[in-house]
C-alpha positions as CSV (number, residue, x, y, z in Angstrom):
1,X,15.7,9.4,15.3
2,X,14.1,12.4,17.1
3,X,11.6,13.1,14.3
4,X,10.7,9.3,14.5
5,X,10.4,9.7,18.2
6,X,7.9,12.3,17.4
7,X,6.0,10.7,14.9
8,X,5.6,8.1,17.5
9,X,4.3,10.2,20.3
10,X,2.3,11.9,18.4
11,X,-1.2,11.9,20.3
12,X,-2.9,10.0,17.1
13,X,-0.8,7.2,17.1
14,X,-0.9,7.0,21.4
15,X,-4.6,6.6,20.3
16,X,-4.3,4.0,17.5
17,X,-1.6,1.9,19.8
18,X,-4.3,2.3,23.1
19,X,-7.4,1.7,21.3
20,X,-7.5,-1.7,19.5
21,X,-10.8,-0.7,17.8
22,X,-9.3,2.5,16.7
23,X,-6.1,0.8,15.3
24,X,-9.2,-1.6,13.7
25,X,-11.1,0.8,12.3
26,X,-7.9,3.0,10.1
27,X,-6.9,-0.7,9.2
28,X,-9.8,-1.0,7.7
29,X,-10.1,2.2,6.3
30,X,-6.7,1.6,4.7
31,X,-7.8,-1.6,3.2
32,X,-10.5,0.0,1.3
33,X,-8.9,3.1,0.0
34,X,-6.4,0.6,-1.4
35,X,-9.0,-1.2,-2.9
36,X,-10.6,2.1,-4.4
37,X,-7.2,2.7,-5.6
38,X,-6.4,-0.7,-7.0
39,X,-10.1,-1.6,-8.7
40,X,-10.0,2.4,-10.5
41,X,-6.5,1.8,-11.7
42,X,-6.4,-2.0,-12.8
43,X,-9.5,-0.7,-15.1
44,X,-8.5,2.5,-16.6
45,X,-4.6,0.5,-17.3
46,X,-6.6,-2.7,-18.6
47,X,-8.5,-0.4,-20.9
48,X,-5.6,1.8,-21.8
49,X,-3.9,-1.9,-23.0
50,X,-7.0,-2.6,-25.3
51,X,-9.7,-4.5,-22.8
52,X,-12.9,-3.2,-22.7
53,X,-12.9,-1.8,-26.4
54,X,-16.9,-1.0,-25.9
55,X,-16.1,1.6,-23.4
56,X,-14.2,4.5,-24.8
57,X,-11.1,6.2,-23.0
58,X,-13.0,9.5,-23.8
59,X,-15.7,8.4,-20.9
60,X,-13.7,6.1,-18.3
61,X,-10.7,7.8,-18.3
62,X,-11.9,11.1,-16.3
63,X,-13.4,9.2,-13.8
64,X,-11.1,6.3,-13.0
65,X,-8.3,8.6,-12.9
66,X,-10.0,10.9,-9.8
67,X,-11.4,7.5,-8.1
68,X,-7.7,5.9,-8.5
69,X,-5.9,9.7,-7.2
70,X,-9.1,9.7,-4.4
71,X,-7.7,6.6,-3.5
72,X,-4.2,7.2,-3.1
73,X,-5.1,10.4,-1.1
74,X,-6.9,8.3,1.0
75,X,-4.5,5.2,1.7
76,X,-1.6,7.9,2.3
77,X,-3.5,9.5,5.4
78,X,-4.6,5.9,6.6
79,X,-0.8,4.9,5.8
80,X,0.9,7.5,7.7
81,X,-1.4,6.6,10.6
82,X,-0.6,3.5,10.9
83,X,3.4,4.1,10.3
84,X,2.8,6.0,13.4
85,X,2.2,3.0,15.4
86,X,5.9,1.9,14.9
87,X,8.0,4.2,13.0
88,X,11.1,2.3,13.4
89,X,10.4,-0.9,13.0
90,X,8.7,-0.3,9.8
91,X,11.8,1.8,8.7
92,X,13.6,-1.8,9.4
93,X,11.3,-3.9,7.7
94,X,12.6,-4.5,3.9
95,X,9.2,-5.0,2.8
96,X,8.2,-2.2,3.9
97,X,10.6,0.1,2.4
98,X,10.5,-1.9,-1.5
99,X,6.4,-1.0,-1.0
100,X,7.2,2.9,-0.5
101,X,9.9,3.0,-3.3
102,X,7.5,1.3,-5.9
103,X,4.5,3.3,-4.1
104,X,6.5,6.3,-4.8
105,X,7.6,4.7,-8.5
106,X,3.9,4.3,-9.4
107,X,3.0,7.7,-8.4
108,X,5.9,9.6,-10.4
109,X,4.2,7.5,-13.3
110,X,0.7,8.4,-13.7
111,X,2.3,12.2,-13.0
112,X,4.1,11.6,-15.5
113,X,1.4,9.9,-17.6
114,X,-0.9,12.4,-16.7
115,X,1.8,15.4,-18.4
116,X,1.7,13.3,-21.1
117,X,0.3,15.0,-24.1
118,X,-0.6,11.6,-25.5
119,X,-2.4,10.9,-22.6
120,X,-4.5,14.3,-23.2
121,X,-5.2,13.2,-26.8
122,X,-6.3,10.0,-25.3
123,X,-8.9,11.4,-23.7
124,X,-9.7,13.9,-26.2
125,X,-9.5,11.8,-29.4
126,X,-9.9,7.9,-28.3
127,X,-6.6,6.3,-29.1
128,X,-3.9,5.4,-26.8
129,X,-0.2,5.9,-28.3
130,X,2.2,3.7,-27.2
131,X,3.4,6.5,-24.8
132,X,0.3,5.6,-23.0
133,X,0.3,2.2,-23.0
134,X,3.7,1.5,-21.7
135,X,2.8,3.7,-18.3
136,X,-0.5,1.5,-18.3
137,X,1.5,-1.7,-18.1
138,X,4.3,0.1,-15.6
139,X,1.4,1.2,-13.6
140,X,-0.2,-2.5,-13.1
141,X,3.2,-3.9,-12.3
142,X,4.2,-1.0,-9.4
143,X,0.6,-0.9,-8.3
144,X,0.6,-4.9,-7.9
145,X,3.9,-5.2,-6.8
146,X,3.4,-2.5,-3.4
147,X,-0.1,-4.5,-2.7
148,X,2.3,-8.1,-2.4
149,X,5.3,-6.2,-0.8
150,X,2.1,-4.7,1.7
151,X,1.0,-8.0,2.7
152,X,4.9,-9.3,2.6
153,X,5.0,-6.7,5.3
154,X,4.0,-8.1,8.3
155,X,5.5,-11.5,7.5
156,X,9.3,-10.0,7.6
């Protein structure tokens, strides 16, 4: 309880909770690194499962892969900011707490996926292995289940 005490006085989130606009603003910023996020990874997953055949793994891959980790960099800062706000009732809120274990599912999988020396060959040689394809499909299902259990957030 003390370190939740903490996180709560910390001077950022006494900002965040004064300042509506400021609140606003990493709201918004949160919004859009989840969006980063979400648009890299539905893409490199959907191609990974076979969509998108005219644009090879070789080239997309790289890229969406940085966006998608950019992302997640980015909606963790915003994220812990706004936990700030109110540490304990988020730590009450079920929602909340399914959208941090399946965050935290989703991101053990593309570290996992991204040790993955089919994965490698992937992006060396063009064809996805199974082994790939079955963290693609995991990966669409945490990523989309966090975004509903985000929104179911501030309805519990």
């Amino acid at each position: 309880m003390e370190f939740l005490q903490a996180v709560s006085d910390w001077p950022g989130a006494m900002v965040l909770r004064r300042f509506q606009v400021a609140y606003l603003l990493v709201n918004a910023a949160h919004i859009i690194s989840v969006g980063l996020l979400f648009g890299a990874i539905v893409t490199l997953d959907l191609k990974i499962l076979g969509l998108f055949k005219q644009y090879p793994i070789t080239v997309l891959g790289p890229p969406l892969s940085r966006v998608a980790a950019a992302g997640v960099a980015l909606a963790a800062v915003t994220g812990l900011m706004l936990f700030s706000v109110r540490p304990m009732a988020y730590l009450q809120n079920t929602a909340f707490l399914i959208k941090i274990g399946v965050i935290g599912l989703a991101v053990i999988n593309a570290l996992l996926l991204s040790r993955n020396r089919y994965w490698r060959l992937a992006l060396l040689q063009g064809k996805t292995h199974w082994k790939v394809r079955l963290p693609a499909l995991l990966s669409l299902i945490f990523w989309v289940s966090a975004i509903v259990a985000g929104r179911w957030t501030g309805f519990v």
